[in-house]
BAFI-3210 file (N, C-alpha, C; in Angstrom, 3 decimals, decimal comma, padded with zeros to 6 digits):
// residues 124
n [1|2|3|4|5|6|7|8|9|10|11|12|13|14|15|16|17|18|19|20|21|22|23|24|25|26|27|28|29|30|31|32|33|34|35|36|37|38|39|40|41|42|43|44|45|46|47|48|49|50|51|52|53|54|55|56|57|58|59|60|61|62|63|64|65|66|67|68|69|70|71|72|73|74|75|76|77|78|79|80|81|82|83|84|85|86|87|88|89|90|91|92|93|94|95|96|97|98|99|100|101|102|103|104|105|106|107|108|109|110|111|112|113|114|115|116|117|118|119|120|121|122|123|124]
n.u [000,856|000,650|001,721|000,141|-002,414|-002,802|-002,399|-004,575|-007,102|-006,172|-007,380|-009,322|-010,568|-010,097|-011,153|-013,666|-013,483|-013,031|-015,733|-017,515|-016,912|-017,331|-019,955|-020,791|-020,450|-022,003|-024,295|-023,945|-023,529|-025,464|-028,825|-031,798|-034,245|-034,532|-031,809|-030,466|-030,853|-029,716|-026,834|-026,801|-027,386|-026,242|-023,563|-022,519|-023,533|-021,998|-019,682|-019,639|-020,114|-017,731|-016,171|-017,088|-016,290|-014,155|-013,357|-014,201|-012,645|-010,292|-010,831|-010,840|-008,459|-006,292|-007,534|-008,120|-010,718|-014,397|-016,535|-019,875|-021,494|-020,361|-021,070|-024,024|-024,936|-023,837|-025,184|-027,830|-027,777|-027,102|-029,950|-031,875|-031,264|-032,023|-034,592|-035,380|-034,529|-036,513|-038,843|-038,855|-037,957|-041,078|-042,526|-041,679|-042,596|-045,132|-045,751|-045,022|-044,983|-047,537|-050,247|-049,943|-047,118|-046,247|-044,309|-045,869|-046,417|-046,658|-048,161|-051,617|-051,545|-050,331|-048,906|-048,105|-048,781|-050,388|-052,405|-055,878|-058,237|-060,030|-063,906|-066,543|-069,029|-072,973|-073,731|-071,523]
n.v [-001,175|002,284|005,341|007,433|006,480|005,305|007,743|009,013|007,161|006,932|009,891|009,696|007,890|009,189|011,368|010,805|009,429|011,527|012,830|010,762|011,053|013,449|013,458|011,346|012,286|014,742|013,655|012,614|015,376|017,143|018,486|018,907|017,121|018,198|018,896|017,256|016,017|016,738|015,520|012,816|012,714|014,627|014,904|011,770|010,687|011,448|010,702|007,455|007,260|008,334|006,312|004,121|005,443|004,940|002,510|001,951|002,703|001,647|-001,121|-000,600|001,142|-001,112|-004,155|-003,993|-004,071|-003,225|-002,357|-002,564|-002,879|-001,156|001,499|001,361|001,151|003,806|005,616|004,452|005,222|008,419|008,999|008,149|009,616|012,104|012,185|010,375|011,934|014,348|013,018|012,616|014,978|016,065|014,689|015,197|017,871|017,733|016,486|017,703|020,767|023,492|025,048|027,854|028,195|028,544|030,388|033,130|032,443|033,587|032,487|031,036|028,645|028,247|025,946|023,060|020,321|021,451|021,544|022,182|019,786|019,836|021,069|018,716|018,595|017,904|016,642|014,758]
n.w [000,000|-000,982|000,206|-000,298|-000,391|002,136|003,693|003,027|003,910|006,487|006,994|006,654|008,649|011,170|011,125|011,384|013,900|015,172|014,658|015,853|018,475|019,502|018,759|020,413|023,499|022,746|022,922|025,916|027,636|026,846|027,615|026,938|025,038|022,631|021,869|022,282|020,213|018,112|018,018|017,604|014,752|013,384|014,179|014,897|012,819|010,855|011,449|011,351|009,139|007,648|008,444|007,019|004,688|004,738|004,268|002,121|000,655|001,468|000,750|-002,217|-002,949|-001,651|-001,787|-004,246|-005,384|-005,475|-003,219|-002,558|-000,369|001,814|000,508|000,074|002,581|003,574|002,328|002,948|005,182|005,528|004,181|006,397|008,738|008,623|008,252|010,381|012,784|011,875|012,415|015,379|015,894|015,900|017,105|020,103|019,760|019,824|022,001|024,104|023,905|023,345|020,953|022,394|022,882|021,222|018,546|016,187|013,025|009,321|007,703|006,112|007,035|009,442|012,332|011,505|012,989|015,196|014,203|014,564|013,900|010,795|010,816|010,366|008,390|008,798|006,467|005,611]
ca.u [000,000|001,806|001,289|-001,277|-003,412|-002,557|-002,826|-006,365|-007,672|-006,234|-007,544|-011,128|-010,864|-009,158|-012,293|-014,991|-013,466|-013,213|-016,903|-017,684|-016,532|-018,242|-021,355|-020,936|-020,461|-023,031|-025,388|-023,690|-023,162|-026,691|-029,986|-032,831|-034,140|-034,244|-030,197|-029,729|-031,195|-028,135|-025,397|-026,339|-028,236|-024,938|-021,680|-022,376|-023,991|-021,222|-018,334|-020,081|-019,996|-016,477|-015,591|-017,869|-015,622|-012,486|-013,563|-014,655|-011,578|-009,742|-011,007|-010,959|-007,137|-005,502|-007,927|-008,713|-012,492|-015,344|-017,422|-021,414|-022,266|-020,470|-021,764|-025,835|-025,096|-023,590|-026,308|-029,191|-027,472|-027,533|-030,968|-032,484|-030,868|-032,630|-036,095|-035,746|-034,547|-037,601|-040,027|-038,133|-038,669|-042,409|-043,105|-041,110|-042,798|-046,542|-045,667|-044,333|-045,642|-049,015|-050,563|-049,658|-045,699|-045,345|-044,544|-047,086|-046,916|-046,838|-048,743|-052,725|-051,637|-049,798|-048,167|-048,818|-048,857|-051,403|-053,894|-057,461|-059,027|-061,983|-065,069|-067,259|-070,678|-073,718|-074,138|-070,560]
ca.v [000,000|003,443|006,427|008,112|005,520|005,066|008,729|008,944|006,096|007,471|010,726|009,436|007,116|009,941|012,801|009,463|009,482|013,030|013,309|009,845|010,961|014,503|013,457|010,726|013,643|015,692|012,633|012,902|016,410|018,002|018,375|018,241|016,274|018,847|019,587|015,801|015,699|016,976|014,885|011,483|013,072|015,063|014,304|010,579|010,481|012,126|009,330|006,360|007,903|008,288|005,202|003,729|005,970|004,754|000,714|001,725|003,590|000,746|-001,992|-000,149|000,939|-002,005|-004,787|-003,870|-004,138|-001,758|-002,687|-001,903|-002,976|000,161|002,181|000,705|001,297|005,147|006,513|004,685|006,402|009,910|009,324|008,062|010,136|013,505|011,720|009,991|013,644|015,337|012,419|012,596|016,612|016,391|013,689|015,771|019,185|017,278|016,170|018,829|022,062|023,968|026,576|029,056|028,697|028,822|031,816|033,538|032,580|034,742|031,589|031,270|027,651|028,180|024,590|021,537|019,329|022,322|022,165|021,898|018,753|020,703|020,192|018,203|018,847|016,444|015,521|014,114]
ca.w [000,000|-001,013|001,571|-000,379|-000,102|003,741|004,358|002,500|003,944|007,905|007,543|007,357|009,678|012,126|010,939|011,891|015,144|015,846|015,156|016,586|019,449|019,730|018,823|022,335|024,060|023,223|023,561|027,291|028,056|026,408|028,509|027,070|023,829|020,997|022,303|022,124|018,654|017,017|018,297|016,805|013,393|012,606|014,544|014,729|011,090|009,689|011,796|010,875|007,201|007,663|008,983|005,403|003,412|005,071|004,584|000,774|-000,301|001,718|-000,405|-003,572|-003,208|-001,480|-002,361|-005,382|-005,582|-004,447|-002,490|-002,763|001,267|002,508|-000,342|000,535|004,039|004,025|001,297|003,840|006,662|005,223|004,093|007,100|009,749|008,596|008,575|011,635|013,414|012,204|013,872|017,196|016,801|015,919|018,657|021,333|019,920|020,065|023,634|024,867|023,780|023,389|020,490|022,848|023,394|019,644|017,471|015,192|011,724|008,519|006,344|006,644|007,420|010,767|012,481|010,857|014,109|016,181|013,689|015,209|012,640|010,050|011,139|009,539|008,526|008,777|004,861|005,585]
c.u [000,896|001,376|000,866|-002,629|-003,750|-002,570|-004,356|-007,464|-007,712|-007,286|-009,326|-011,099|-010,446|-010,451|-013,199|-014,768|-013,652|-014,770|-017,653|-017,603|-017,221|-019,557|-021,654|-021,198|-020,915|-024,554|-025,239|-023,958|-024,915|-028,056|-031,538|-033,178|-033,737|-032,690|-029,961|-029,713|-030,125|-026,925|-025,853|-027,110|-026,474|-023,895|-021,692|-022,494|-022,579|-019,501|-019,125|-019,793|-018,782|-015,549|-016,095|-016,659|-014,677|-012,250|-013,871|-013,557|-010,195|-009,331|-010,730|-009,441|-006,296|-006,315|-007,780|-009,770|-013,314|-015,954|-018,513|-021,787|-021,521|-021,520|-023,032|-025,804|-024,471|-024,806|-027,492|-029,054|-027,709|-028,785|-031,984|-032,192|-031,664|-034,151|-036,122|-035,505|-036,014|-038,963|-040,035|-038,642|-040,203|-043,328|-042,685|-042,467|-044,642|-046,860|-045,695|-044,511|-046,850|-049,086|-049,727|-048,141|-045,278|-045,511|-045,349|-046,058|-047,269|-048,045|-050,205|-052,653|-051,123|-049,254|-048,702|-049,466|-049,973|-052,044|-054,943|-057,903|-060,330|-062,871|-066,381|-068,579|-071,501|-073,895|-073,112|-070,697]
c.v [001,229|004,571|007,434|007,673|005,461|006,477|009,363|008,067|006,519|008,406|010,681|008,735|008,204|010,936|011,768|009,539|010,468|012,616|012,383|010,731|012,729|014,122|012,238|011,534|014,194|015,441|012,502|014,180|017,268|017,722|017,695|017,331|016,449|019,312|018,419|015,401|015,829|016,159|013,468|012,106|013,775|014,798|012,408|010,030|010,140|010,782|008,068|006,567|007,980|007,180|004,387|004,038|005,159|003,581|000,889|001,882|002,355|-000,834|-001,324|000,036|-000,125|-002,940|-004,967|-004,141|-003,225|-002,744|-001,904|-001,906|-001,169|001,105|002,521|001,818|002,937|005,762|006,314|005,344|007,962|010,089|009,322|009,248|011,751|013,147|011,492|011,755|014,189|014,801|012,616|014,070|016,487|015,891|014,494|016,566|018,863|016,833|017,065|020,457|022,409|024,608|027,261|029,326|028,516|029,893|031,983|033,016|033,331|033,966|031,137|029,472|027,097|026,377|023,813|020,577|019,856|022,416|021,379|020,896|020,095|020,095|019,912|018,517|017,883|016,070|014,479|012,750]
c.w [000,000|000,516|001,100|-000,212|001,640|004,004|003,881|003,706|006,140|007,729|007,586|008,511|011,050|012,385|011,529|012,986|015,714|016,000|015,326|018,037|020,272|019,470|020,404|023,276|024,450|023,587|025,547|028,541|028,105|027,635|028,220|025,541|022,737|021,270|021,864|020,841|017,839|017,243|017,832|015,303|012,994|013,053|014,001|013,279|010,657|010,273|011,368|009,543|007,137|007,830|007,749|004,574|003,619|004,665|002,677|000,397|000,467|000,392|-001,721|-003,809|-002,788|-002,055|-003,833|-006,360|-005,185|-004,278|-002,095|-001,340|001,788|001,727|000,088|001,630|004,383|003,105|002,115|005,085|006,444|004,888|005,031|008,048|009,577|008,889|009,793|012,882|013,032|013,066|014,938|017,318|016,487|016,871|019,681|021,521|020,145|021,482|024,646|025,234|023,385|022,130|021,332|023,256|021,905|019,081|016,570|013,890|010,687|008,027|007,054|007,475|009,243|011,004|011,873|011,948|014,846|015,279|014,517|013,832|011,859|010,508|009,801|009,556|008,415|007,859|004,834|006,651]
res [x|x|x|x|x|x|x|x|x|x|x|x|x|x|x|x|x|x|x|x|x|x|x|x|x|x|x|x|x|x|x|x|x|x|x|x|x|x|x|x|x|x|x|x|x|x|x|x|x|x|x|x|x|x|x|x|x|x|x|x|x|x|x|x|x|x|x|x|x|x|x|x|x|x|x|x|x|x|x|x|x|x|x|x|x|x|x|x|x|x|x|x|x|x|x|x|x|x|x|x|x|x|x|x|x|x|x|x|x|x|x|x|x|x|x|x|x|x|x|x|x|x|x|x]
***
């Protein structure tokens, strides 16, 4: 293996840990949920994704194959991890808060989650 390969191949695995290791952290350190929300959706995301790159670009320069499982497995990580964050905040913010501790609204539609159901009329 030359030592572009081996310094490619560290410096992900080195950036994965960094923000491995901050997003632990702030899963440790943070208080309440929507604080906690960010430390596995972006630090951890983004080291796991790093630690992918490091195992693809591994195989691909020393092996000499690619390999599709990391590939799969970092593209469903970046896709899930933003979805699953906005459930966690809409479940918190449906739990947790009222109409009345949320800010006005420019749009005639106001929150999505605080809407009152339409009411139905009796032909319905």
């Amino acid at each position: 293996m030359d030592l572009v390969s081996e310094l490619l191949i560290s410096f992900f695995l080195v950036v994965a840990g960094i923000f491995g290791l901050v997003g632990s952290f702030g899963m440790i350190k943070l208080r309440d949920t929507m604080q906690r929300l960010h430390a596995p959706t972006k630090a951890t995301t983004l080291g796991v994704g790093g630690v992918l790159i490091g195992s693809m670009l591994y195989f691909l320069l020393v092996k000499g194959m690619f390999s599709f499982h990391e590939l799969l497995i970092t593209l469903f990580l970046f896709l899930t991890a933003p979805i699953t964050a906005n459930f966690i905040a809409k479940t918190f913010m449906q739990a947790n808060l009222h109409q009345s501790d949320l800010p006005g609204t420019e749009s005639e539609y106001g929150w999505s989650i605080y809407q009152d159901p339409p009411e139905r009329s009796e032909e319905d």
